[in-house]
N, C-alpha and C positions, 0 to 999 in steps of 0.2 A: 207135853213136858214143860217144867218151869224153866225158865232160864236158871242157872246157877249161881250165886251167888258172889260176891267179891272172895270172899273168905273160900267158898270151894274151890274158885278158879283154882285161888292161891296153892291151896294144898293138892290139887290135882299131879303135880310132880312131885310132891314127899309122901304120897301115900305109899304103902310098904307095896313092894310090888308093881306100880302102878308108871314107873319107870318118870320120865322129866318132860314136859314141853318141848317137842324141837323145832316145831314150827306153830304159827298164826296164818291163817287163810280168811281173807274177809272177800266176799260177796261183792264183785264191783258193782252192781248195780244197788245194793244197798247201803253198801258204805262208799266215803271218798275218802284220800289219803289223809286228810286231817282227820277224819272220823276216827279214822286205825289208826292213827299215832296217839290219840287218845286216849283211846282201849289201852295200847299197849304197855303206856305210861300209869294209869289207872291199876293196872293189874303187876304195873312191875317186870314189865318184860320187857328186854334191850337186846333189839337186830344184833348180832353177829356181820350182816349181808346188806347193802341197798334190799330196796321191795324188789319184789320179782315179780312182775305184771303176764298173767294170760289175758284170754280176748273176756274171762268171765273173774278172776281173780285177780287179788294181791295177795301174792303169800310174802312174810317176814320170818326169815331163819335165827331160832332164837340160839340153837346151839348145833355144832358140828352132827352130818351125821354119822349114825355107827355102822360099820362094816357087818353083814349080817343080821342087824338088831332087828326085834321088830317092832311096829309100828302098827296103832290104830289112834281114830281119829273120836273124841267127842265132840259135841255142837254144845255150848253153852249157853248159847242164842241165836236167835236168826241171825244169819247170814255171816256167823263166827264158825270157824274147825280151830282145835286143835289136833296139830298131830302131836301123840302122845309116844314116847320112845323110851324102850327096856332090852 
């Protein structure tokens, strides 16, 4: 799979249906926290949250989440998730 482009990231939260970005998940061992503030600002996404560090992740909470909603994840590149939320 290709990576995705600036412009798809973008539109990945207004496609009809396709619900909003609520979270960034980067790969610690492929990214470092500069790397992901990078992306984030690249692409126009602004933490809600500090990073929230596991032993393999940094996730960044781009918006609240919904009670019920649901939630699936695209990869746009290695070692990027979005969790996507409708």
């Amino acid at each position: 799979m290709e990576p995705l482009t600036k412009e798809e990231i973008n539109k990945l939260g207004t496609i009809e249906g396709a619900g909003v970005v609520h979270s960034v998940v980067f790969n610690k061992h492929l990214y470092n926290e500069a790397n992901a503030e990078r992306f984030l600002k690249k692409y126009n996404f602004t933490p809600i949250k500090k990073v929230h560090y596991t032993e393999n992740t940094m996730r960044y909470r781009i918006v609240k989440p919904k009670v019920n909603g649901n939630y699936y994840t695209v990869t746009p590149k290695k070692g990027v998730n979005l969790v996507i939320m409708n």
